[in-house]
PDB file of N, CA, C and O in Angstrom:
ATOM      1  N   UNK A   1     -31.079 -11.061 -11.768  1.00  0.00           N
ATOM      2  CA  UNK A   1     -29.662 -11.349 -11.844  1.00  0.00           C
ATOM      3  C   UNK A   1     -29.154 -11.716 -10.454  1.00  0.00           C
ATOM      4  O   UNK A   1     -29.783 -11.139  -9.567  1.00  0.00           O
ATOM      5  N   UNK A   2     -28.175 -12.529 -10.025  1.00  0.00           N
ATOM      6  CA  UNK A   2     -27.933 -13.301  -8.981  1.00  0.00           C
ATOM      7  C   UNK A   2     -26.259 -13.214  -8.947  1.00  0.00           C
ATOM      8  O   UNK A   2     -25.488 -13.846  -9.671  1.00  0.00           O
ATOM      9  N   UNK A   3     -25.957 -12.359  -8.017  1.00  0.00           N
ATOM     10  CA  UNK A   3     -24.344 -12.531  -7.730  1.00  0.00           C
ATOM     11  C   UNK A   3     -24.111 -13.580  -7.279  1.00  0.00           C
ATOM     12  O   UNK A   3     -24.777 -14.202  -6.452  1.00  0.00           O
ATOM     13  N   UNK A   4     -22.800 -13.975  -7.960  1.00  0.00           N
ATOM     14  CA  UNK A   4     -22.609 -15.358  -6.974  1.00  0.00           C
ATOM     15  C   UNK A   4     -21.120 -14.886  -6.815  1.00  0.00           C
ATOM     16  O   UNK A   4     -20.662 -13.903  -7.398  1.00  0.00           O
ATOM     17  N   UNK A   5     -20.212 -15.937  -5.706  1.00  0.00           N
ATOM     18  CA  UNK A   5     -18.933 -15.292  -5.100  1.00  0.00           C
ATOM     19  C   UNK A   5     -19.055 -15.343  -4.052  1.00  0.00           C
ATOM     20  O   UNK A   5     -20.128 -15.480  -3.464  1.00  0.00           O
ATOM     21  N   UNK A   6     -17.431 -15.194  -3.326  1.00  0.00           N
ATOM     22  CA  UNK A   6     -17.805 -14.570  -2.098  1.00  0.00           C
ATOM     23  C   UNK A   6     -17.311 -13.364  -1.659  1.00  0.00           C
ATOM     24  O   UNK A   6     -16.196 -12.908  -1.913  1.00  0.00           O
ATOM     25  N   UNK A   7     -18.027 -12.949  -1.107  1.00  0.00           N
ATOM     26  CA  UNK A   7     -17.968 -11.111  -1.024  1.00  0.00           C
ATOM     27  C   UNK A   7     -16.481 -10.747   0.260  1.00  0.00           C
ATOM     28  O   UNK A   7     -16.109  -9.623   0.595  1.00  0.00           O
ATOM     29  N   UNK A   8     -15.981 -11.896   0.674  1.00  0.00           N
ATOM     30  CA  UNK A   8     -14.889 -11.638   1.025  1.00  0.00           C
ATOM     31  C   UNK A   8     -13.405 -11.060   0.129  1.00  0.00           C
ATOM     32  O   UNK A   8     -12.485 -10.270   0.339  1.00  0.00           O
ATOM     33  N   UNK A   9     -13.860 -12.023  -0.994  1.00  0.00           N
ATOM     34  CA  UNK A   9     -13.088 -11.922  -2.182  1.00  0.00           C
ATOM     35  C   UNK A   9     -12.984 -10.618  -2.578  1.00  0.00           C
ATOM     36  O   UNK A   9     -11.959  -9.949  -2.447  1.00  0.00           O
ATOM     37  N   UNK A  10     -14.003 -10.235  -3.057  1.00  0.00           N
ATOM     38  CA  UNK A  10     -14.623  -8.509  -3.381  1.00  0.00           C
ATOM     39  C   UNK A  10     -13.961  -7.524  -2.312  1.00  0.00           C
ATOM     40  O   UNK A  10     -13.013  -6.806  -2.633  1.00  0.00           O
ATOM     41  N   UNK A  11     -14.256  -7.524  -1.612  1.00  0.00           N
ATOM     42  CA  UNK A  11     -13.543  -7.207  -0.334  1.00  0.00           C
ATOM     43  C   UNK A  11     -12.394  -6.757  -0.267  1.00  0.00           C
ATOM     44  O   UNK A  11     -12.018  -5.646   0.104  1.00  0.00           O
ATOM     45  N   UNK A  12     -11.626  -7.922  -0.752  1.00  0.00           N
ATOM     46  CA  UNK A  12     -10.363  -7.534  -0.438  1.00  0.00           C
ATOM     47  C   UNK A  12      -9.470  -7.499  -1.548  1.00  0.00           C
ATOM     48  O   UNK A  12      -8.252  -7.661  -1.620  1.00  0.00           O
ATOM     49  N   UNK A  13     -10.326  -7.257  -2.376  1.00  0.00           N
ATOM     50  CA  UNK A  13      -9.773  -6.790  -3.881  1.00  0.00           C
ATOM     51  C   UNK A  13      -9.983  -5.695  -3.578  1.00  0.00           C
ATOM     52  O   UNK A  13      -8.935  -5.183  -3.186  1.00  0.00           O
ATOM     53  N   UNK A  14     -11.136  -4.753  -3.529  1.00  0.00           N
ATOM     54  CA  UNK A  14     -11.109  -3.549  -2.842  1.00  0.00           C
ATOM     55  C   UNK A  14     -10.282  -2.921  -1.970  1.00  0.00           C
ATOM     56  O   UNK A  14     -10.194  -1.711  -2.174  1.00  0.00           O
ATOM     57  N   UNK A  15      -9.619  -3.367  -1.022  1.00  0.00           N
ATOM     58  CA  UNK A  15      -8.617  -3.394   0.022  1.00  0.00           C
ATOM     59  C   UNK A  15      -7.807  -3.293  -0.519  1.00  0.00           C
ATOM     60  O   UNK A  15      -7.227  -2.346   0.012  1.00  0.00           O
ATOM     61  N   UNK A  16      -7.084  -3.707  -1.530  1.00  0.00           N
ATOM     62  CA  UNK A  16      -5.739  -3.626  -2.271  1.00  0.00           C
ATOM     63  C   UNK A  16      -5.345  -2.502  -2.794  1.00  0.00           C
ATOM     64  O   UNK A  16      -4.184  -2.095  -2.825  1.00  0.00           O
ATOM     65  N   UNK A  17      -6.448  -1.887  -3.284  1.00  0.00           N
ATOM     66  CA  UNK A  17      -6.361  -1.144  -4.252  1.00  0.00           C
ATOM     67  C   UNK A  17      -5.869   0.494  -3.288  1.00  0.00           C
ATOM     68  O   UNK A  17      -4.975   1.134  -3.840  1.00  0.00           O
ATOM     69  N   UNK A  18      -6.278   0.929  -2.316  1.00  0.00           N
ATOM     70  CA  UNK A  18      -5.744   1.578  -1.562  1.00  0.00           C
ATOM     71  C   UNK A  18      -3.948   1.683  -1.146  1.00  0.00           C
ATOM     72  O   UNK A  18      -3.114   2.571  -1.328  1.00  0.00           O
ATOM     73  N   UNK A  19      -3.892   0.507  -0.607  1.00  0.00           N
ATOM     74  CA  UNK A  19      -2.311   0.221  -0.285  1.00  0.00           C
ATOM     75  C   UNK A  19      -1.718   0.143  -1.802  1.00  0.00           C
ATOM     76  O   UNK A  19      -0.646   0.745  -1.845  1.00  0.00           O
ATOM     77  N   UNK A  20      -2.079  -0.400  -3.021  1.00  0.00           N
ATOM     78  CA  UNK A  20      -1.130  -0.113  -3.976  1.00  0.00           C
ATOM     79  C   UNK A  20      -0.701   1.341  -4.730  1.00  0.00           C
ATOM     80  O   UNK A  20       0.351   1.815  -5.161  1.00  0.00           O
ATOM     81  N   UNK A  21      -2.335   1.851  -4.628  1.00  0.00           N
ATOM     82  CA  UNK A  21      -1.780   3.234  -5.079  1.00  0.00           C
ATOM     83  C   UNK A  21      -1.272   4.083  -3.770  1.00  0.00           C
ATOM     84  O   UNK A  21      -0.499   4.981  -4.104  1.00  0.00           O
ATOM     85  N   UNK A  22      -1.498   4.022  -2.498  1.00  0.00           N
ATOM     86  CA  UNK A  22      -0.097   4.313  -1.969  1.00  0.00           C
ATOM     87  C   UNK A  22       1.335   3.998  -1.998  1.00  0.00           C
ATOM     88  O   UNK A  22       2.305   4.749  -1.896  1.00  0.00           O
ATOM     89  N   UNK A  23       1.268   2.830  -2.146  1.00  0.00           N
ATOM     90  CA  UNK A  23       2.562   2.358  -2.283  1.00  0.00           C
ATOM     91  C   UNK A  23       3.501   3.030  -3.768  1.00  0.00           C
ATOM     92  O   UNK A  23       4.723   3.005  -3.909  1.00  0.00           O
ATOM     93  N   UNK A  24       2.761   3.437  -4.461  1.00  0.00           N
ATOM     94  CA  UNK A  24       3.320   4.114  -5.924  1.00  0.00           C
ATOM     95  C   UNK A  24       3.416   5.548  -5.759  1.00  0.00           C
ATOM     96  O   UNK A  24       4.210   6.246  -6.388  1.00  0.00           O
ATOM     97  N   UNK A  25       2.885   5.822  -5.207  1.00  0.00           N
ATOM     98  CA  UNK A  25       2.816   7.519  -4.947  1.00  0.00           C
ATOM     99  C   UNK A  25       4.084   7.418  -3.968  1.00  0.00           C
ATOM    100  O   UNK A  25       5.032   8.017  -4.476  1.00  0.00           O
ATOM    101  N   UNK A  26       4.337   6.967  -2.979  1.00  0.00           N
ATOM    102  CA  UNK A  26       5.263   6.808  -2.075  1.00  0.00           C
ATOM    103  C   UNK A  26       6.329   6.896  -2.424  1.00  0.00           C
ATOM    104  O   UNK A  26       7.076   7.778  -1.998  1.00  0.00           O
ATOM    105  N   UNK A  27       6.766   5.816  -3.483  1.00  0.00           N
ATOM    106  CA  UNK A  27       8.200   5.063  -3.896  1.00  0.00           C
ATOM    107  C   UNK A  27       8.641   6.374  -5.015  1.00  0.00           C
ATOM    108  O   UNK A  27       9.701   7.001  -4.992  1.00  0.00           O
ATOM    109  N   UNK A  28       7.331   6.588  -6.104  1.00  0.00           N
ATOM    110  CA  UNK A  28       7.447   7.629  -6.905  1.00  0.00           C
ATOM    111  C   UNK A  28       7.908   9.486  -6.374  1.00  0.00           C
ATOM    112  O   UNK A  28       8.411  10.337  -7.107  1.00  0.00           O
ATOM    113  N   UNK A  29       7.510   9.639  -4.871  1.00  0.00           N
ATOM    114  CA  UNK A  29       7.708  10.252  -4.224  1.00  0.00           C
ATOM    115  C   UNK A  29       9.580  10.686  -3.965  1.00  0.00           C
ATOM    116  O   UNK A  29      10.340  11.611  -4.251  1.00  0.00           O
ATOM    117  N   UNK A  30       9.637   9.348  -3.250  1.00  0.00           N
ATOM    118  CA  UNK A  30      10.854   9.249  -2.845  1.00  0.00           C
ATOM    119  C   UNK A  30      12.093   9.351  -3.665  1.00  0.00           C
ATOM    120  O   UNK A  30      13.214   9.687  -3.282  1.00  0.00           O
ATOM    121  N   UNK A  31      11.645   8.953  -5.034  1.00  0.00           N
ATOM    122  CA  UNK A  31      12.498   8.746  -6.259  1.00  0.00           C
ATOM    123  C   UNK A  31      12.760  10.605  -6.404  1.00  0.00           C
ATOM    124  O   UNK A  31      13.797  11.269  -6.405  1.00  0.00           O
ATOM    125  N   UNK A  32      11.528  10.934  -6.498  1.00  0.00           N
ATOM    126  CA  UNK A  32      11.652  12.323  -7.022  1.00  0.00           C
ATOM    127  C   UNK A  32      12.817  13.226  -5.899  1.00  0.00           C
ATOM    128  O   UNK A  32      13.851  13.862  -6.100  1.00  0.00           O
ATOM    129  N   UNK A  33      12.071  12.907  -4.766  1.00  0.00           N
ATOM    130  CA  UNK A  33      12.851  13.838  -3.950  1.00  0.00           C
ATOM    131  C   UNK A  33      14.757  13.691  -3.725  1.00  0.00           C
ATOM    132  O   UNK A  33      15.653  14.458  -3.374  1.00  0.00           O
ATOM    133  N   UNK A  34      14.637  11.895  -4.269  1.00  0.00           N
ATOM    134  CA  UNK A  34      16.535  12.338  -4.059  1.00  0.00           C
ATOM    135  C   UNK A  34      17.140  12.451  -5.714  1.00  0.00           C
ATOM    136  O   UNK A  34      18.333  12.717  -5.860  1.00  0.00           O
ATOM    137  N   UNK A  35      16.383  12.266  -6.760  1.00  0.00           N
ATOM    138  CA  UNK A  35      16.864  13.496  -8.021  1.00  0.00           C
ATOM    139  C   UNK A  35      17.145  14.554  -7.563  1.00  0.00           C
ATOM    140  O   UNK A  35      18.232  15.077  -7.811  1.00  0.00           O
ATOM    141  N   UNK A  36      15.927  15.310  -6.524  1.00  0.00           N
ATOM    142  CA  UNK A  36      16.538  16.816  -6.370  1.00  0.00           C
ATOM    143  C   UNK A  36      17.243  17.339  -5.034  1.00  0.00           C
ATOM    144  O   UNK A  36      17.404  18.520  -4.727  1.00  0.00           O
ATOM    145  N   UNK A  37      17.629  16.213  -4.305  1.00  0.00           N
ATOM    146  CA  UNK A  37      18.551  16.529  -3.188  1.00  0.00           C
ATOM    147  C   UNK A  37      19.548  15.007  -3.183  1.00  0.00           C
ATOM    148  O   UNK A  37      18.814  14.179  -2.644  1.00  0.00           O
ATOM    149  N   UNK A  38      20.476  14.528  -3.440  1.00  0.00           N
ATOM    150  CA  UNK A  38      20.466  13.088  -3.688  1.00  0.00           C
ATOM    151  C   UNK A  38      21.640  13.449  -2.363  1.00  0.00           C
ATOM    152  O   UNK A  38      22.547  12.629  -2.507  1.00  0.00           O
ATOM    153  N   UNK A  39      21.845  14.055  -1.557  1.00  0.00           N
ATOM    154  CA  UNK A  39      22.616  14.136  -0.093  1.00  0.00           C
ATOM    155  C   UNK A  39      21.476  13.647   0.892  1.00  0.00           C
ATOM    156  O   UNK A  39      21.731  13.104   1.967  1.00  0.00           O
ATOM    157  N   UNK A  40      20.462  13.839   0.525  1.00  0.00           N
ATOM    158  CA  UNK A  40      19.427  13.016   1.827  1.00  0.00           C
ATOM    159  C   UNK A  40      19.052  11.863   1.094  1.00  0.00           C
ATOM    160  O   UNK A  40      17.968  11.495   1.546  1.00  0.00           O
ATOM    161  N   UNK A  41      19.447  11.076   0.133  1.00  0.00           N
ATOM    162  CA  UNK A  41      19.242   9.933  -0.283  1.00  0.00           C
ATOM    163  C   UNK A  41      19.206   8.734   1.065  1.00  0.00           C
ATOM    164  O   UNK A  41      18.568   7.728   0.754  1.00  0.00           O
ATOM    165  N   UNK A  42      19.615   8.719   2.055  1.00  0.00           N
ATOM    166  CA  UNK A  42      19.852   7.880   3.149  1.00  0.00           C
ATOM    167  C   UNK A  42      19.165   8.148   3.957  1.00  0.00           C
ATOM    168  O   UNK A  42      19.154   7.123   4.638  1.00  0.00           O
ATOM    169  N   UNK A  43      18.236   9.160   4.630  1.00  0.00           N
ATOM    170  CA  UNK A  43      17.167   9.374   5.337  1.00  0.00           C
ATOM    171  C   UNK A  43      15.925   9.306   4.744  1.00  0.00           C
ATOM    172  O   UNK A  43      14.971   8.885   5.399  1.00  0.00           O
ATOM    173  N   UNK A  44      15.805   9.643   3.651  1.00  0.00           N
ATOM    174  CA  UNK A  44      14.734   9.407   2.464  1.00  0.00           C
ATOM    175  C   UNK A  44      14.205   7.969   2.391  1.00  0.00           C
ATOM    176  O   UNK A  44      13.093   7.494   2.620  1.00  0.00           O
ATOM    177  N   UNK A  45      15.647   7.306   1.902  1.00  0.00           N
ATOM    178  CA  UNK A  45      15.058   5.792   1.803  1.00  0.00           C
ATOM    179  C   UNK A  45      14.366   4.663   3.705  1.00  0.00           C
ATOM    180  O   UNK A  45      13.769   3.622   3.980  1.00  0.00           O
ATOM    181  N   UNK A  46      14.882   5.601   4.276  1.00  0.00           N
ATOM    182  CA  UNK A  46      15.024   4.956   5.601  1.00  0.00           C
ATOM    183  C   UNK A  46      12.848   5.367   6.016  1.00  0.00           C
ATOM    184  O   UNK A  46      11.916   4.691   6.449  1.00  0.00           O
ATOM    185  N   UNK A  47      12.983   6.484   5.648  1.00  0.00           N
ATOM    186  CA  UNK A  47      11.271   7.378   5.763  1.00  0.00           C
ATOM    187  C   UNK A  47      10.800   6.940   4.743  1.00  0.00           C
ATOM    188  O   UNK A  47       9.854   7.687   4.490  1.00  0.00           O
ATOM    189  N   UNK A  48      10.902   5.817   3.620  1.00  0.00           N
ATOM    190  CA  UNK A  48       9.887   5.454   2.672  1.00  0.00           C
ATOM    191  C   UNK A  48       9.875   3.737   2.973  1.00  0.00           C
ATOM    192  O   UNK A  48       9.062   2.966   2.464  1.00  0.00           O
ATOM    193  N   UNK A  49      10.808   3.404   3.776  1.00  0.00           N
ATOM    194  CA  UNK A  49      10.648   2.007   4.030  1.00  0.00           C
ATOM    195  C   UNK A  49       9.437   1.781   5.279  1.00  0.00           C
ATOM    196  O   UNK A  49       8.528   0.951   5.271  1.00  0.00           O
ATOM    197  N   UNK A  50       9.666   2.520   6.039  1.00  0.00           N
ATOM    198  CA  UNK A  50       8.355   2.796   7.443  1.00  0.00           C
ATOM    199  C   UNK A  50       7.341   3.262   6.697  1.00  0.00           C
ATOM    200  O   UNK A  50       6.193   2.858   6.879  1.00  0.00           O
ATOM    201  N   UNK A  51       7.716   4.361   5.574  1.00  0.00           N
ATOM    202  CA  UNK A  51       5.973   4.078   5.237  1.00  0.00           C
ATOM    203  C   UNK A  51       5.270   2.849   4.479  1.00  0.00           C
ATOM    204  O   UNK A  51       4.161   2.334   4.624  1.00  0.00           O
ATOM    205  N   UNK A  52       6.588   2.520   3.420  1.00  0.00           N
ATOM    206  CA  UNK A  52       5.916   1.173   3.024  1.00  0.00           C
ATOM    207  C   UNK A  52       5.457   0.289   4.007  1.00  0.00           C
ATOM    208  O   UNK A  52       4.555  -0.501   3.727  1.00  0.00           O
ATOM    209  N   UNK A  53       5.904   0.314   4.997  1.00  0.00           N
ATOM    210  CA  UNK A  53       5.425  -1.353   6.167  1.00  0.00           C
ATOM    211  C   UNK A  53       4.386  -0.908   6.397  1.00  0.00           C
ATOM    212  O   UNK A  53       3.528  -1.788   6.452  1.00  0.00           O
ATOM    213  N   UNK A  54       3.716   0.904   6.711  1.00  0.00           N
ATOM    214  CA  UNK A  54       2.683   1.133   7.335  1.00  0.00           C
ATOM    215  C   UNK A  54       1.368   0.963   5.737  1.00  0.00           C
ATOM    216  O   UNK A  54       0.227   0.503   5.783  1.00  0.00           O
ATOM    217  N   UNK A  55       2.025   1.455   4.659  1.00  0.00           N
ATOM    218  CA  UNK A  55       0.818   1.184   4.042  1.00  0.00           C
ATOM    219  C   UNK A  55       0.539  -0.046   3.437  1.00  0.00           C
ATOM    220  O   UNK A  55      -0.489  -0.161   2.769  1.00  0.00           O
ATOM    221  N   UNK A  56       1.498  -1.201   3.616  1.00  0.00           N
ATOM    222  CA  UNK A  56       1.237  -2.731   3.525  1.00  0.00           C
ATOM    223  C   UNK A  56       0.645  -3.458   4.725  1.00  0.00           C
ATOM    224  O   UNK A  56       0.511  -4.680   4.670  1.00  0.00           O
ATOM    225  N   UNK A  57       0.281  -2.770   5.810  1.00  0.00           N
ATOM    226  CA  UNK A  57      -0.884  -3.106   7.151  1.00  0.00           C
ATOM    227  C   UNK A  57      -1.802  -2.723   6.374  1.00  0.00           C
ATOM    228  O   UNK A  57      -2.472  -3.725   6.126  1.00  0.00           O
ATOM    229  N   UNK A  58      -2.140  -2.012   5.947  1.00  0.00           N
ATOM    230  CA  UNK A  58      -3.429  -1.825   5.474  1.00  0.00           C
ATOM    231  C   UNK A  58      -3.964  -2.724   4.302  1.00  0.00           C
ATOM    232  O   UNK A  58      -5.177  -2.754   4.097  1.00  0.00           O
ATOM    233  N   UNK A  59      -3.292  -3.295   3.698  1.00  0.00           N
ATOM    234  CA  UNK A  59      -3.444  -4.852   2.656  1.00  0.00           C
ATOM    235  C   UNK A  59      -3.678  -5.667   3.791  1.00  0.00           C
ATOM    236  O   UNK A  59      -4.759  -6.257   3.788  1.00  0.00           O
ATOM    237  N   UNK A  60      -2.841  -5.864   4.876  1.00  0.00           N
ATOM    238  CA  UNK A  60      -2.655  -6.806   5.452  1.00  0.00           C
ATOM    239  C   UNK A  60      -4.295  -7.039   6.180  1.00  0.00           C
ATOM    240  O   UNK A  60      -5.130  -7.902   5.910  1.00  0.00           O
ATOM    241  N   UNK A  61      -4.346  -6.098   7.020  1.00  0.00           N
ATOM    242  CA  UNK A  61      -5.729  -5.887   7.155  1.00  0.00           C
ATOM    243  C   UNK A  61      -7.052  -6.116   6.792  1.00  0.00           C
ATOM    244  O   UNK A  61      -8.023  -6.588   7.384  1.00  0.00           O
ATOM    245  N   UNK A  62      -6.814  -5.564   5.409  1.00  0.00           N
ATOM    246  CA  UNK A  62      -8.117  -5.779   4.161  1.00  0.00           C
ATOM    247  C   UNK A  62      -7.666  -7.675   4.556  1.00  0.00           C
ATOM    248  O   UNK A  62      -8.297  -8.347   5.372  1.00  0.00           O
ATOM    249  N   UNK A  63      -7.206  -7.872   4.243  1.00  0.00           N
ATOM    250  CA  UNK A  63      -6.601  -9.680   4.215  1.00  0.00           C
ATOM    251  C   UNK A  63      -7.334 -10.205   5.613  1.00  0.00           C
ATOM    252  O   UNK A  63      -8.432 -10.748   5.496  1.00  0.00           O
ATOM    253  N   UNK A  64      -6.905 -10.093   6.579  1.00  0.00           N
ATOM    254  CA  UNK A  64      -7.369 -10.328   7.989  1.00  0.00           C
ATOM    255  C   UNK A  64      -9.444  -9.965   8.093  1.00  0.00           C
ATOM    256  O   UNK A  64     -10.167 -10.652   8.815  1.00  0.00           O
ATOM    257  N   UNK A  65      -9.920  -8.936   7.321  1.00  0.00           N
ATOM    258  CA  UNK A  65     -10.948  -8.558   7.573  1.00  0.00           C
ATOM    259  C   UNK A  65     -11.689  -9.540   6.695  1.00  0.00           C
ATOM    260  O   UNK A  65     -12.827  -9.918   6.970  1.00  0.00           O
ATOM    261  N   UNK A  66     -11.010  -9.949   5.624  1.00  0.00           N
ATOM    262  CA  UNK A  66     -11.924 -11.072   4.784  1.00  0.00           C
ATOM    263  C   UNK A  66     -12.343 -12.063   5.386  1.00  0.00           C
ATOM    264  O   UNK A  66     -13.488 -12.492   5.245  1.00  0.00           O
ATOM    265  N   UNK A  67     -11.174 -12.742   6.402  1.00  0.00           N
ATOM    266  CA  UNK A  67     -10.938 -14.018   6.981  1.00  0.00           C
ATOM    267  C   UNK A  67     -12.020 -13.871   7.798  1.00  0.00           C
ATOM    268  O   UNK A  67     -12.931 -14.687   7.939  1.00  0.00           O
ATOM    269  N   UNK A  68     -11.894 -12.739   8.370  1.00  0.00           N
ATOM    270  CA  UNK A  68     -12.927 -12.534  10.035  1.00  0.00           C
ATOM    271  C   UNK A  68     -14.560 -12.415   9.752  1.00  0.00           C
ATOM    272  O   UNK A  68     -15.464 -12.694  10.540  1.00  0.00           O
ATOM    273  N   UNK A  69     -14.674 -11.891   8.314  1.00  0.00           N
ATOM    274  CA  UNK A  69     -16.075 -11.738   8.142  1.00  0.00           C
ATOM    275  C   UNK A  69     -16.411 -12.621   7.182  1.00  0.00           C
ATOM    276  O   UNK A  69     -17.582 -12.716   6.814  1.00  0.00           O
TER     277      UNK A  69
END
């Protein structure tokens, strides 16, 4: 049997899959916590937007590492 493709592709399908299920745990996170305090609703959203940028480097990355290898 003979893979064919390119394993960059693979790659960074793999890569995705990290940053999205962070990104859901995160947002799902954040949701929860201002149901049960909705007075920090404004520092909450401000601490889930920095994490979103930080766990969309890591897509970004997987993306950049395909290119490079």
């Amino acid at each position: 049997m003979e893979i064919t493709g390119d394993i960059a592709t693979i790659g960074y399908g793999l890569a995705t899959i990290g940053p999205g299920i962070g990104m859901g745990i995160l947002v799902g996170k954040t949701q929860e916590a201002v149901a049960r305090q909705p007075e920090l609703a404004g520092p909450l959203r401000i601490n889930m937007f920095i994490g979103m940028a930080l766990v969309e480097a890591l897509g970004l990355i997987g993306l950049a590492a395909g290119f490079v290898f």
